[in-house]
C-alpha positions as CSV (number, residue, x, y, z in Angstrom):
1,X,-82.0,42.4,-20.7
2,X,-84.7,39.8,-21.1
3,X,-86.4,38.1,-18.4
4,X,-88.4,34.8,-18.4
5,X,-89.1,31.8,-17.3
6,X,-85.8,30.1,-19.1
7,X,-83.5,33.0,-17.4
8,X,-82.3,35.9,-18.0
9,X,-81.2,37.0,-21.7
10,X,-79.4,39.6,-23.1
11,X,-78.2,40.1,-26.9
12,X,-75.1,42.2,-28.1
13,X,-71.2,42.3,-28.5
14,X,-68.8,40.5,-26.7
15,X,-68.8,43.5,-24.3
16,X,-72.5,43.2,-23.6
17,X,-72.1,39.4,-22.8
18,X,-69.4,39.8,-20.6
19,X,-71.4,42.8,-18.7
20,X,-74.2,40.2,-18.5
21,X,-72.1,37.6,-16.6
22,X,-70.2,40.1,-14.5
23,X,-74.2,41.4,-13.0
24,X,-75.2,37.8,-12.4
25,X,-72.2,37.3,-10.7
26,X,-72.3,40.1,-8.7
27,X,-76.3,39.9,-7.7
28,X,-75.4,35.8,-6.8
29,X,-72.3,37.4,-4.5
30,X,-74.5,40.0,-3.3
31,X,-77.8,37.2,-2.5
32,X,-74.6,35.9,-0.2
33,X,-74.0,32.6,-2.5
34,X,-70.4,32.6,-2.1
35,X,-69.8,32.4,1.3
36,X,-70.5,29.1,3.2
37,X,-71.4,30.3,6.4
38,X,-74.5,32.1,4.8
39,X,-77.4,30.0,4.0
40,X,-77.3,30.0,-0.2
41,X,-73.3,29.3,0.5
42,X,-74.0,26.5,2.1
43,X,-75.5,24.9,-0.6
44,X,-74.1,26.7,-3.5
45,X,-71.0,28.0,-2.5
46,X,-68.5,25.3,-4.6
47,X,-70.8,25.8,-7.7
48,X,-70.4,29.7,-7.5
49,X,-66.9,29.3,-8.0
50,X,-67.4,26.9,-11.2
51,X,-69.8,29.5,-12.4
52,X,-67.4,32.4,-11.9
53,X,-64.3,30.4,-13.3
54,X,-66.6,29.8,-16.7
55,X,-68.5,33.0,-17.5
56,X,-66.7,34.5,-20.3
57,X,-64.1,37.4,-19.6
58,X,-63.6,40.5,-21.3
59,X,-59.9,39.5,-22.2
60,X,-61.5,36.1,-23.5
61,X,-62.7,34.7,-26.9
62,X,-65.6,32.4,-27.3
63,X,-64.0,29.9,-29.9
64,X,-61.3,29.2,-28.0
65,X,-61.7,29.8,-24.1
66,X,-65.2,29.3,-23.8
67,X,-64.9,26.5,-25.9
68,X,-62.0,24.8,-23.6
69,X,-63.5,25.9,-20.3
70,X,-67.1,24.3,-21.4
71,X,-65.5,20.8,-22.6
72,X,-63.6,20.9,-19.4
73,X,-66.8,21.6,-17.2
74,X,-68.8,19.5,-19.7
75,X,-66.0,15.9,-19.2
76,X,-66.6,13.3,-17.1
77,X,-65.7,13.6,-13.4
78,X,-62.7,12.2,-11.8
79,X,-63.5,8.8,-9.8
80,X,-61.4,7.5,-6.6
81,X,-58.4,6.4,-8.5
82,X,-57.7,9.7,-10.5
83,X,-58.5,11.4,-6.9
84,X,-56.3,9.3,-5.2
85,X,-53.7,10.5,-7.8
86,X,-53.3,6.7,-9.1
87,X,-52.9,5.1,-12.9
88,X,-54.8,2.1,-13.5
89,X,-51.8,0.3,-14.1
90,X,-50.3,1.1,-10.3
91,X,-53.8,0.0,-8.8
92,X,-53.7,-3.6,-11.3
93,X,-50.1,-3.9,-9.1
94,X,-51.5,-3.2,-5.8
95,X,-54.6,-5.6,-6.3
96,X,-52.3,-8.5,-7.6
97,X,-49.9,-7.9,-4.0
98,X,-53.2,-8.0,-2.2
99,X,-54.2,-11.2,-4.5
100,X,-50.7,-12.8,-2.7
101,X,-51.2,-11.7,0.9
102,X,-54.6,-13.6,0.6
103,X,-52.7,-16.8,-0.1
104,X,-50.4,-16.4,2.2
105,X,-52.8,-15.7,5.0
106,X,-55.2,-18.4,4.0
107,X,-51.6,-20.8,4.1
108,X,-51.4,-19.5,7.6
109,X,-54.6,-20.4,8.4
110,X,-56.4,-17.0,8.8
111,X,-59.3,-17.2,6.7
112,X,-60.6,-14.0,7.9
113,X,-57.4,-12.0,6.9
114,X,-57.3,-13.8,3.4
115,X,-61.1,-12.7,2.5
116,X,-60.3,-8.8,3.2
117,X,-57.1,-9.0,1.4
118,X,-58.9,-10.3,-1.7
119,X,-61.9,-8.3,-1.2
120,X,-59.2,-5.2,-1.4
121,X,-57.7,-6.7,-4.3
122,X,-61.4,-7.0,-6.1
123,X,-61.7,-3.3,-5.3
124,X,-58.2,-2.4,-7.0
125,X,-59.0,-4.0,-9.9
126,X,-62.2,-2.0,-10.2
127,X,-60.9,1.1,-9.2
128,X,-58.4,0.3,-12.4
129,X,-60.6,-0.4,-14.4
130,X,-63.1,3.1,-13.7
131,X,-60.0,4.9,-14.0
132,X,-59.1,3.8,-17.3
133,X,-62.8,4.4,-18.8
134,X,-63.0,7.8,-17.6
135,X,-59.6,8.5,-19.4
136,X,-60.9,7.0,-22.4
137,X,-64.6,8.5,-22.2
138,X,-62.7,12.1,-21.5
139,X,-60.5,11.7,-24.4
140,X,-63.6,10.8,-27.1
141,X,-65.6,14.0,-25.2
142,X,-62.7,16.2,-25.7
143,X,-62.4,15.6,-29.6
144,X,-66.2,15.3,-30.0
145,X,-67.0,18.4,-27.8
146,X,-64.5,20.5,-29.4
147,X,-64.5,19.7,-32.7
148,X,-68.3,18.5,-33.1
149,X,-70.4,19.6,-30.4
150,X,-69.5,23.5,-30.5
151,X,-70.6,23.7,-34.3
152,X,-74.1,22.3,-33.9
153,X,-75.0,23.8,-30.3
154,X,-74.5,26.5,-28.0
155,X,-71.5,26.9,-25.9
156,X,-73.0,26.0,-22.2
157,X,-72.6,25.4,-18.4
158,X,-74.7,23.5,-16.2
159,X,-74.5,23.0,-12.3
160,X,-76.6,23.0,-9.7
161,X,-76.9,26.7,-9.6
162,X,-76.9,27.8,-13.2
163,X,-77.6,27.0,-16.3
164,X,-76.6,29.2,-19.3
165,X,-76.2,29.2,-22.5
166,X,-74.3,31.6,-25.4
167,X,-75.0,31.5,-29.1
168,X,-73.0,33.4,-31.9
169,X,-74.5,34.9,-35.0
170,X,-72.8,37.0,-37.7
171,X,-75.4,39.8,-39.1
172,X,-73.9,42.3,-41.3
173,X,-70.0,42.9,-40.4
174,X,-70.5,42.5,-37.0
175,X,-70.6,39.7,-34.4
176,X,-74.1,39.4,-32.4
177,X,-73.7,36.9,-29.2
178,X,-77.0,36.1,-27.1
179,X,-76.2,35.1,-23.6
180,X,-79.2,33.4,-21.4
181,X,-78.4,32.6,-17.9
182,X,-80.7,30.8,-15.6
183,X,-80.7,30.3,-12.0
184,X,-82.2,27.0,-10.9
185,X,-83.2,27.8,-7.6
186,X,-86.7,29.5,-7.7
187,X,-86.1,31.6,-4.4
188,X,-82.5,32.5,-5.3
189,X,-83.7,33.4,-9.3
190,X,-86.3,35.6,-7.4
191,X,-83.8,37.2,-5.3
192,X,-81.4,37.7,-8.3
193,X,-84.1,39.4,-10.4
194,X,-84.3,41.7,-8.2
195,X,-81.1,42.8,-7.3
196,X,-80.7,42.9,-11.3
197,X,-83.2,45.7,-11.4
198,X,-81.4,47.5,-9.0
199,X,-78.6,47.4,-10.9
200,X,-80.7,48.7,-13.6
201,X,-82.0,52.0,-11.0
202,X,-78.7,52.4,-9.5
203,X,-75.9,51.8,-11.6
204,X,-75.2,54.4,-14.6
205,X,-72.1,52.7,-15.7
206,X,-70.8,49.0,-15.6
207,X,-67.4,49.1,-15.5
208,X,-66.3,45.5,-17.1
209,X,-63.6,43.7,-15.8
210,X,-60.4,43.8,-17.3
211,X,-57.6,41.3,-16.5
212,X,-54.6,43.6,-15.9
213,X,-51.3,42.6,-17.1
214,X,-49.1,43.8,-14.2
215,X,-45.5,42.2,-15.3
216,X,-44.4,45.1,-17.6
217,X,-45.3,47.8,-15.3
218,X,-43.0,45.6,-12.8
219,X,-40.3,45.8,-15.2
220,X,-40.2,49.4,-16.1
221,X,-41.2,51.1,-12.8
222,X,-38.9,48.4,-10.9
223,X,-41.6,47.7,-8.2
224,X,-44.3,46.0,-6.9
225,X,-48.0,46.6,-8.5
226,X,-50.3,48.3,-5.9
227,X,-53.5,45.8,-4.3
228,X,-56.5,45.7,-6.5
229,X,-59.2,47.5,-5.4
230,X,-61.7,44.3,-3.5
231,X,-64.6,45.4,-5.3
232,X,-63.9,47.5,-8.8
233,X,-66.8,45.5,-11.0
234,X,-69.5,48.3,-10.7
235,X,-69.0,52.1,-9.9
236,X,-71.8,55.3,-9.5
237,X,-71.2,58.1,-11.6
238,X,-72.2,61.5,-9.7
């Protein structure tokens, strides 16, 4: 591994790069990012968990999961009518109901009543409006991304915890990736760095992650698959 001012760097195989994410991951868990009681979590605890849902996983492929996860990460966010769970066409209806309650309450002689009802309808009609240009900006990002973007640059993510970056290189017959992660808190990147080197002292053999396919051993054996293990990403040898 390579450390530096930009982050941390390895370069390898696929294995290697997924190796690298899983000891970031587990030096941000162990600096106490993921839980929101601690002081990191409280800041940083949300953008763990988009970190962790990104990094690449050994049963991954970089063309095409990376790729989707990083357009998904990379589109533009929801705004109050998406959250709300609302088309643009069902918020155009509501504003144009509170258009009509406005009239009838200026009719009944309740000017105060008419101004809120329009000033609601005013915000429907925006709220439409935002909805439907974030479904068109997301649709133009997801054909650019994935069919542009992902030939000229490097397949990223970017929050307000880490930024990283993996490239892909063909030398020979075999694949090289480089994988540079950065944390972009300076007292947090200190306290990674650090546990990373423990790693290096402590650990003789990463054990990588492997997403374990559990519904044929139901079907043979005819029972439930035992609990995973709560922590079975690193291991000592003795």
């Amino acid at each position: 591994m390579e450390e530096s001012i930009s982050g941390f760097k390895v370069r390898g195989d696929w294995g290697d790069i997924v190796e690298h994410g899983e000891r970031i991951t587990r030096a941000l868990r162990d600096a106490g990012v993921h839980d929101p009681d601690q002081d990191y979590g409280a800041r940083f605890a949300r953008a763990f968990e988009e970190w962790e849902e990104w990094r690449p996983k050994a049963h991954e492929t970089l063309d095409t999961d990376v790729s989707e996860k990083t357009a998904d990460q990379a589109s533009v966010e929801e705004g109050k009518g998406e959250k709300a769970g609302k088309e643009p066409d069902e918020d155009i209806k509501t504003a144009g109901e509170k258009l009509s309650e406005s009239y009838e309450r200026l009719e009944e002689d309740d000017p105060e009543a008419a101004v809120g009802n329009w000033r609601e309808s005013i915000d429907y009609v925006a709220r439409a409006a935002d909805s439907a240009g974030r479904k068109a900006l997301r649709r133009v990002e997801d054909t650019v991304y994935q069919n542009v973007m992902t030939q000229l640059a490097p397949y990223y993510f970017d929050n307000e915890l880490v930024s990283a970056n993996i490239q892909q290189s063909t030398r020979g017959n075999g694949e090289e990736f480089v994988f540079e992660v950065n944390v972009n808190d300076d007292v947090l990147k200190e306290d990674v760095s650090d546990l990373l080197a423990e790693y290096e002292d402590e650990i003789d053999r990463w054990h990588v992650e492997v997403e374990k396919d559990t519904d044929a051993a139901e079907a043979i054996e005819g029972v439930e698959p035992p609990p995973e293990p709560e922590d079975n990403s690193r291991s000592t040898t003795n």
